[in-house]
C-alpha positions, 0 to 999 in steps of 0.5 A: 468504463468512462474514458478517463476511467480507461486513462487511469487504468491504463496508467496503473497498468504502464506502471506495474509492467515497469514495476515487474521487470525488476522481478528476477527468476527465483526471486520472493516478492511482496504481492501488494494489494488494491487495484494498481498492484492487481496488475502487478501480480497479473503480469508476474503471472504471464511472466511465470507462464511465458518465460517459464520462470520460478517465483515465490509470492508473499500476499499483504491481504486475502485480496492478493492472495487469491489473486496470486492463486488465480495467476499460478503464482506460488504462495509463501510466508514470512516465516519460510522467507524472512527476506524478501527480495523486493515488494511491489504495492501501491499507494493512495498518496505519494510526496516528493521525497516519496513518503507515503499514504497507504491503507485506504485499502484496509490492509496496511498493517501487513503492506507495512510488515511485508515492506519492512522485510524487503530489500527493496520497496517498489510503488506504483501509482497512476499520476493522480496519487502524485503530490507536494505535500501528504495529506493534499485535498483532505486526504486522512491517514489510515489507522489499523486499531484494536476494536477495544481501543477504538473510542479512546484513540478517537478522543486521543486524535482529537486532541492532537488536532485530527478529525477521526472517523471509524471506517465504515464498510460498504454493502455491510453494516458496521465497520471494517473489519481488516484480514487482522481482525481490527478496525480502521480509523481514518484520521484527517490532519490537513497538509502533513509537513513532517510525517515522521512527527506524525506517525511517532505521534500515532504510534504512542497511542495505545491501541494503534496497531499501525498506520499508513504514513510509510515514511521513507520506506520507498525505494522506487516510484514508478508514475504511470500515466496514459503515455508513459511512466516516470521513474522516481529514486529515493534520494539518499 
C-alpha cells in the first residue's frame, strides 16, 4: 500500500474507533457499508469479544452483512427493531451543515432506510470526504432506479440540467445491479447550493427509488485524519 494510501486508511479507522464508542451494551446499530464503516463494524466486533458486551446489528448491503457475520455480531431486522438506537455509515461527500453524498457504493437505498429509522445517524469519513459545497470536483449524485424507468429518468435528468450515466459494473458487463435488484444512475449537477431543492426534484421522477443526497440526516461527523479525528455537531 502506497503510503498516502496508508494515511487515508488510517483516518477512516481513527474515526470509526471514535464513532463506535457511543455504541452502548444492548444497543441495535445500523451497520453502514463500504470501506470506512468496515472498520466500524470490525471494532464493535473486538468490543463484543473484549468486553463481552451484547449487540444486535442491522446490515444496509450484503456487504456489511457478511461482514457482521465474520465479526460475530448478531443480525436483525427492521422488522424485530423498527428503532435503531443509532447507525454508523459513511459517506462520499459531506458540506458544512453535513448534508450529504452517499451511494458510490450502490447501496443507498437502505443506507437511507436504516438511517431514517434511527435515533441518532453518526458519519464517518477520512478528511478527503470534507467539502464547502456538495457536488465539489464534479462529484455526481447517486440514483438507485427501477431498470424499467431507466432511460426515461436520463432524459428527465437532462432536462433539468444533469449529466446522467448508468453505472456500469467492474469486472462484469453491463450495469450494476443494487442488493435491491435495480440500477444506479450517477447524475452530475456541478456545485449543489440547495440539496434540499435537488432531491425533491429527483425524487418526483418517476422511477426514482432513492437517492443519495442525505439532506439533514446527519447528527455527528467524526473526520478521521493520520493524527487525529474532529468532531462535527449537527446545528439545530
Amino acid at each position: 500500500m502506497k503510503p498516502r494510501q496508508t494515511e487515508i486508511e488510517e483516518a477512516k479507522k481513527n474515526a470509526a474507533l471514535e464513532a463506535v464508542k457511543h455504541v452502548k451494551d444492548g444497543f441495535v446499530v445500523g451497520l453502514g457499508s463500504g470501506s470506512t464503516a468496515a472498520y466500524a463494524i470490525e471494532e464493535i466486533g473486538n468490543r463484543i469479544r473484549n468486553e463481552r458486551l451484547h449487540f444486535l446489528g442491522v446490515p444496509t448491503s450484503y456487504q456489511a452483512f457478511m461482514l457482521a457475520i465474520k465479526h460475530r455480531i448478531t443480525i436483525t431486522t427492521l422488522d424485530e427493531h423498527p428503532t435503531l438506537d443509532l447507525v454508523i455509515d459513511g459517506a462520499d461527500q459531506i458540506d458544512q451543515d453535513l448534508n450529504l453524498i452517499k451511494g458510490m457504493g450502490g447501496a443507498l437505498t437502505r443506507e437511507k432506510i436504516v438511517a431514517s429509522a434511527s435515533k441518532r445517524l453518526i458519519i464517518i469519513a477520512d478528511e478527503n470526504k470534507k467539502v464547502k459545497v456538495l457536488g465539489e470536483n464534479n462529484h455526481p449524485i447517486p440514483m438507485e432506479v427501477i431498470p424499467f424507468s431507466a432511460r426515461l429518468i436520463i432524459r428527465k435528468i437532462g432536462e433539468m440540467g444533469g449529466i446522467p450515466a448508468i453505472r456500469e459494473g467492474n469486472g462484469k458487463v453491463g450495469p450494476v445491479i443494487t442488493d435491491n435488484g435495480n440500477m444506479i444512475i450517477d447524475a452530475r449537477f456541478g456545485l449543489v447550493t440547495n440539496p434540499t431543492e435537488l432531491e425533491c426534484r429527483l425524487k418526483s421522477v418517476v422511477g426514482v427509488v432513492e437517492t443519495g443526497l442525505f439532506v439533514r440526516m446527519a447528527n455527528t461527523v467524526y473526520i478521521g485524519k493520520h493524527s487525529g479525528v474532529e468532531k462535527l455537531e449537527k446545528k439545530m
